[in-house]
C-alpha positions as CSV (number, residue, x, y, z in Angstrom):
1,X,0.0,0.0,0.0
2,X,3.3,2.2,0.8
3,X,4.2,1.8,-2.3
4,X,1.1,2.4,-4.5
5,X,0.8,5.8,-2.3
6,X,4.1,6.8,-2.9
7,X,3.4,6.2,-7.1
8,X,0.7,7.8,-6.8
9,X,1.8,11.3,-5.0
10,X,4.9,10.6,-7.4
11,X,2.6,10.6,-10.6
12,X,0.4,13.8,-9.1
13,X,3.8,15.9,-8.7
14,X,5.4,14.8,-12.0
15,X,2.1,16.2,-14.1
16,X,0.5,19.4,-12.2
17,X,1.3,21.5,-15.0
18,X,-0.4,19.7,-17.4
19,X,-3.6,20.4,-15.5
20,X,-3.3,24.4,-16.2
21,X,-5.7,25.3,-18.6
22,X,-4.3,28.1,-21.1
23,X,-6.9,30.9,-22.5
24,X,-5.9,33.2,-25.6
25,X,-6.5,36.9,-25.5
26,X,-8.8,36.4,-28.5
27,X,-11.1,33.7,-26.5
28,X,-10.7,35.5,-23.3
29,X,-12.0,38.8,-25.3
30,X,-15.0,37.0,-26.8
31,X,-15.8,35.6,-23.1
32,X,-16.1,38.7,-21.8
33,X,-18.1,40.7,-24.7
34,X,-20.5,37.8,-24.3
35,X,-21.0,39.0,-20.8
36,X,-21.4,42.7,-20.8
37,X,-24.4,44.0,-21.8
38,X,-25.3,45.6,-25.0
39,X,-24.8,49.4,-23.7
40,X,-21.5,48.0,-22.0
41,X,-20.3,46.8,-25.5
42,X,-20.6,49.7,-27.3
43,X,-18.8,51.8,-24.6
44,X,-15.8,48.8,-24.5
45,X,-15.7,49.2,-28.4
46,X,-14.4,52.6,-28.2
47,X,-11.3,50.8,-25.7
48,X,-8.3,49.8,-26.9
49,X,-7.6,46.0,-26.7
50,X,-5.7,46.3,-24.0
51,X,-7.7,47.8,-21.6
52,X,-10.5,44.9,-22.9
53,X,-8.3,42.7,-21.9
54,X,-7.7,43.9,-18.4
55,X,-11.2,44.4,-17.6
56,X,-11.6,40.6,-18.7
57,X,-8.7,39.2,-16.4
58,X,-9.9,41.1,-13.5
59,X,-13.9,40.1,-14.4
60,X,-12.3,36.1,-15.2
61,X,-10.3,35.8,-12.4
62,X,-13.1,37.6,-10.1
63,X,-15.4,34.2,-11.4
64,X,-13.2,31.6,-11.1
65,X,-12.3,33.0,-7.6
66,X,-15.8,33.1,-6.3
67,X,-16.4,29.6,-8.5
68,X,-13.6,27.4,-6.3
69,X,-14.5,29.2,-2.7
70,X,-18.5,28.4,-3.4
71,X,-19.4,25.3,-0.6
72,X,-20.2,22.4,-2.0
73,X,-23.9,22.2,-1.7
74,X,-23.7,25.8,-3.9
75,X,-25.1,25.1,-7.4
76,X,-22.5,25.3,-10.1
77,X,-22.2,28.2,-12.9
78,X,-23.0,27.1,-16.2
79,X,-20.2,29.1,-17.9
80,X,-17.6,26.4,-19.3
81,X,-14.6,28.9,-19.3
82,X,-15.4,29.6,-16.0
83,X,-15.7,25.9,-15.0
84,X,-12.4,24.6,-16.6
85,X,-10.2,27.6,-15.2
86,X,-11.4,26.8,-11.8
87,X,-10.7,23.3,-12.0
88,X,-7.1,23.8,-13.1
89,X,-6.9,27.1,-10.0
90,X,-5.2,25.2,-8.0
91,X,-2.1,24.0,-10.0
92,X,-2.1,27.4,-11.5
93,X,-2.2,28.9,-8.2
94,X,0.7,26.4,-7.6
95,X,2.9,27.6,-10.4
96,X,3.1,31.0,-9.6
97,X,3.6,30.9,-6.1
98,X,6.7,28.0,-7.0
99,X,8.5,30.8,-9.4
100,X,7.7,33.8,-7.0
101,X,9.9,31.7,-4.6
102,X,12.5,31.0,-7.3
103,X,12.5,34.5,-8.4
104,X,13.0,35.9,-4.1
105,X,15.6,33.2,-3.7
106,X,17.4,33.9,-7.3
107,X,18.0,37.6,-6.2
């Protein structure tokens, strides 16, 4: 039993990274038009791309957030995007604490 514990904590460490799910500016844009309203979307049209963008981090990351603290017995949101980046929050979470630690040590 030692053994097959140790294999699998082994096999858990060896492949956290490939749970991080990856979202590209263009899907992450679309996400978040989707979610404004219609007066909203006219008003973020007049933005350039980059500030989009960083109102749809802060509004992603403001889901997923409240998506993994919910208690259990809390119903589920329906968004996908939302669902997988949760899911993959914690090894994400994971990698960048692990290279803020390799960057304090490092200098």
């Amino acid at each position: 039993m030692l053994l097959i514990g140790v294999r699998y904590i082994g096999s858990q460490w060896a492949t956290w990274y490939q749970k991080v799910e990856l979202v590209k500016d263009a899907q992450l844009k679309e996400w978040y038009l989707s979610k404004v309203g219609a007066q909203s979307r006219t008003a973020l049209e007049d933005l350039s791309d980059p500030a989009v963008l960083k109102l749809a981090r802060q509004a992603l990351l403001r889901d997923v957030v409240d998506e993994t603290q919910k208690m259990p017995f809390k119903k589920r949101t329906k968004d996908t995007l939302v669902q997988k980046l949760a899911g993959s929050y914690q090894a994400t979470e994971f990698l960048m604490v692990s290279q803020l630690w390799l960057i304090l040590i490092v200098f």
